[in-house]
N, C-alpha and C positions, 0 to 999 in steps of 0.2 A: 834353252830351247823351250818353247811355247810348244802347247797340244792342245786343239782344239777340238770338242766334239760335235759333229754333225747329223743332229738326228735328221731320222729320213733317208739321206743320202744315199745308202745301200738298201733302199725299196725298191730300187731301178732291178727287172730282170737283168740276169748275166745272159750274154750271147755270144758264142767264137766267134761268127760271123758278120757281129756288128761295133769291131776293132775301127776303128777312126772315126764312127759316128756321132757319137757324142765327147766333149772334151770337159773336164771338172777340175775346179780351181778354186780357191779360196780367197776371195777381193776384200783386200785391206784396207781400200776407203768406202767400199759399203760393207763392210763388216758380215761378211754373208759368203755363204758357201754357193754356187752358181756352177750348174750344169746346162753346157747349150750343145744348141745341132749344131754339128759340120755338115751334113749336105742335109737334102729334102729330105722330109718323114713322112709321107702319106698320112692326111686325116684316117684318125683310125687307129692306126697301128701303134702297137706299144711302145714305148721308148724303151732301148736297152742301154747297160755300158758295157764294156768289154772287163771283166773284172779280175784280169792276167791270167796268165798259163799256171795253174798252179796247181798242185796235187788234192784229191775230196780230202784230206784231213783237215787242210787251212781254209779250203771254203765253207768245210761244216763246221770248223771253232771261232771262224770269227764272222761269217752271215747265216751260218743256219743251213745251207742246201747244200746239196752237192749232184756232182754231174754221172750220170751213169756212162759207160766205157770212156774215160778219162783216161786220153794217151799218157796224161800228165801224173801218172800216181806213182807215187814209189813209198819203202820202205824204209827204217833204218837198223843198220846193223852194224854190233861190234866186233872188234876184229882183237884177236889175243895170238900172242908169238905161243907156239907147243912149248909146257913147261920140259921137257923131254928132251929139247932143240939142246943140245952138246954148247951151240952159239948163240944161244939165246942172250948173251948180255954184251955181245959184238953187233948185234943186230938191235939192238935196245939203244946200244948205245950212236950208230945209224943215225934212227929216225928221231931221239930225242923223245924215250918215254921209259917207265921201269917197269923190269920182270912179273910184278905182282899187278900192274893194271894193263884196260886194254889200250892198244898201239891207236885206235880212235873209231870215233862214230861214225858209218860212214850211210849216205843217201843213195840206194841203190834205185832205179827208176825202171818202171817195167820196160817199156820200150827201148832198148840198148842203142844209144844214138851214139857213137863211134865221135862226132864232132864234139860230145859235151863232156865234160872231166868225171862226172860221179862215179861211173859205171865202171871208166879204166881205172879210176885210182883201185876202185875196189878188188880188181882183180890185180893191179900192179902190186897191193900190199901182200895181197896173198901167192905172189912170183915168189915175195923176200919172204916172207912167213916157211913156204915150202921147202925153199933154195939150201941143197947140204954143200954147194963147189966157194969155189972162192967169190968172196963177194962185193970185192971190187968191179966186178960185172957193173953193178947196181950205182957206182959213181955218178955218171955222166945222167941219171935219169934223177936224183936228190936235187932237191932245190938247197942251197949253202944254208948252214946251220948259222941260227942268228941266236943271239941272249938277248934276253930280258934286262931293258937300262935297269930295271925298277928290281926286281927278285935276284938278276945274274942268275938265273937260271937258263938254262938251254932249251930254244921254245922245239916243238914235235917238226919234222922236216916233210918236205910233199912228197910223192911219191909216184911217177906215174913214167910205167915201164912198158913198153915191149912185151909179146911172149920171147922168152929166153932160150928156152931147149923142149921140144916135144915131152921127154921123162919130166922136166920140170914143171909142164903144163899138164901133161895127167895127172899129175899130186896134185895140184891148185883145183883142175876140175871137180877131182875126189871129196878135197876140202868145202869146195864151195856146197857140191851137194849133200855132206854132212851139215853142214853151217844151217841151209836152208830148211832142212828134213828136220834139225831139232827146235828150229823154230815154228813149222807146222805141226810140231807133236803139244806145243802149248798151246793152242786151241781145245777146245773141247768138241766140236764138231766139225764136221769134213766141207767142203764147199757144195757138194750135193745139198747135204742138210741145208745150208745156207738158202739153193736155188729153189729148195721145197717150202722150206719158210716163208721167201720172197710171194709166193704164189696164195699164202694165206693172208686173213683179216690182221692189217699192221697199223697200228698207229705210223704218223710221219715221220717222228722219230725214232720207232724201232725197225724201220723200213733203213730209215739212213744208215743207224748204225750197222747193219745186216749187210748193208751194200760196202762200206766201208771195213768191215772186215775180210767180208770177200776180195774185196780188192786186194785184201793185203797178201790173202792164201794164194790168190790167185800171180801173185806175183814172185813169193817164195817158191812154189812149185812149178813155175819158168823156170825159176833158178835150176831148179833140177830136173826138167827136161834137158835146157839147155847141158850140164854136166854130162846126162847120159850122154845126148845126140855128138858131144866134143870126142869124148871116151872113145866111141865107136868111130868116128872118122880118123880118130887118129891111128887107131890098131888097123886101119886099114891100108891094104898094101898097092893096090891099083888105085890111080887118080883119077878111071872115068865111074869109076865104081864107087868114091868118094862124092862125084860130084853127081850121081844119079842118087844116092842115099842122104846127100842133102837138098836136093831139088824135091826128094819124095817127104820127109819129116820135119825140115827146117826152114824152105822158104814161102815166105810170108807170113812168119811168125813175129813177135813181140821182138826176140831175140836175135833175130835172125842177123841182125846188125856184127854182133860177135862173129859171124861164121864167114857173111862177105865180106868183111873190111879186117878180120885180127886171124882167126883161123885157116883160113880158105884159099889164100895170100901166101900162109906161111906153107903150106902141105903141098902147094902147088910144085910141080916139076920144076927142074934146074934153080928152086930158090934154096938161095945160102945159108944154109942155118944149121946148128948140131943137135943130133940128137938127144 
């Protein structure tokens, strides 16, 4: 494999909205990297490229800038079975990982978009993490366990479930908003602080890094809105009363995605499911 570098080439502003405008290639009989237009560019106006969907961590480590409210941000978080779990090494042995490490890293995304894998795996693990019934439930949702030609060891399996049981998914809520709550206690200041900071004299890099932290708090602490707002719709026992106290705290939030399409679904009248 050949890597070539191309100074320059990321001088171009990034812009969401100017995706097909320009197109960049690397020409192997003139030895040159070449960016052109796809349609008119008005005299004048900047050239941009579109420089992918991609979270402020990867576009401030490898151009320098990054975008303020970035639908695209997420964090990463590990996920570990309860040393406690009576099954902990039935369930270890599952997904293809051991008791003493965690089950995996996983990319949680602020925005909970229901069509893209991160968000459920993340919640799928923690089904099977919570889960005390039989858990051959959990079969039909594993992707089949493969070995390694090279080690014969048995590689980590996928994971990505269903809510199972109401009681099942109150513990998973519970878990999740511990999960999140201990990872905003490693910070050292709150995201106020952060907003107040923003508003003083910053260098451009202490400016970034201040936005990119917030981003991170600010998505950890979804996590545990969302947990409450799950909590309370579940313990609740009328459906219109449900769907009036998530119209009032949950839609058109970040998360909101979890409540229309995985929660909201399942709580609803005559749907089949145990509690």
């Amino acid at each position: 494999m050949c890597i070539r570098d191309s100074p320059l080439a990321d001088m171009f502003n990034h812009h969401y909205e100017r995706l097909g405008e320009t197109h960049w290639r690397y020409d192997n009989e003139e030895d040159s990297f070449i960016v052109s237009a796809e349609k008119l560019i008005p005299k004048g106006d900047p050239i941009c490229e579109h420089y992918g969907e991609k979270p402020n961590y990867r576009f401030l480590f490898y151009y320098g800038f990054l975008i303020e409210n970035n639908t695209h941000n997420c964090v990463y978080i590990k996920l570990y079975f309860n040393k406690d779990d009576p099954r902990i090494a039935e369930k270890c042995s599952m997904v293809g990982t051991y008791e003493d490490t965690e089950i995996k890293t996983f990319k949680y995304f602020e925005y909970y978009n229901v069509d893209e894998a991160h968000n459920n795996k993340f919640f799928g693990f923690l089904r099977l993490i919570e889960y005390d019934d039989d858990l051959n439930v959990f079969a039909d949702y594993l992707t089949p366990p493969v070995t390694d030609a090279n080690t014969c060891s048995f590689l980590k399996r996928k994971l990505r479930c269903p809510i199972i049981s109401l009681e099942n998914e109150k513990q998973v809520l519970k878990k999740a908003k511990d999960i999140a709550s201990e990872y905003l206690l490693r910070y050292p200041d709150s995201c106020k602080k952060d907003m107040e900071l923003l508003k003083t004299d910053l260098t451009f890099n202490q400016r970034n890094c201040i936005i990119l932290r917030s981003d991170e708090k600010r998505i950890f602490q979804g996590i545990v809105e969302l947990a409450k707002l799950g909590l309370e719709l579940i313990d609740m026992k009328d459906w219109k009363e449900v769907q009036e106290h998530f119209a009032k705290a949950g839609k058109g939030k970040a998360y909101s995605g979890y409540f229309e399409k995985i929660l909201m679904p399942f709580l609803a009248p005559n749907t089949n499911h145990t509690q």
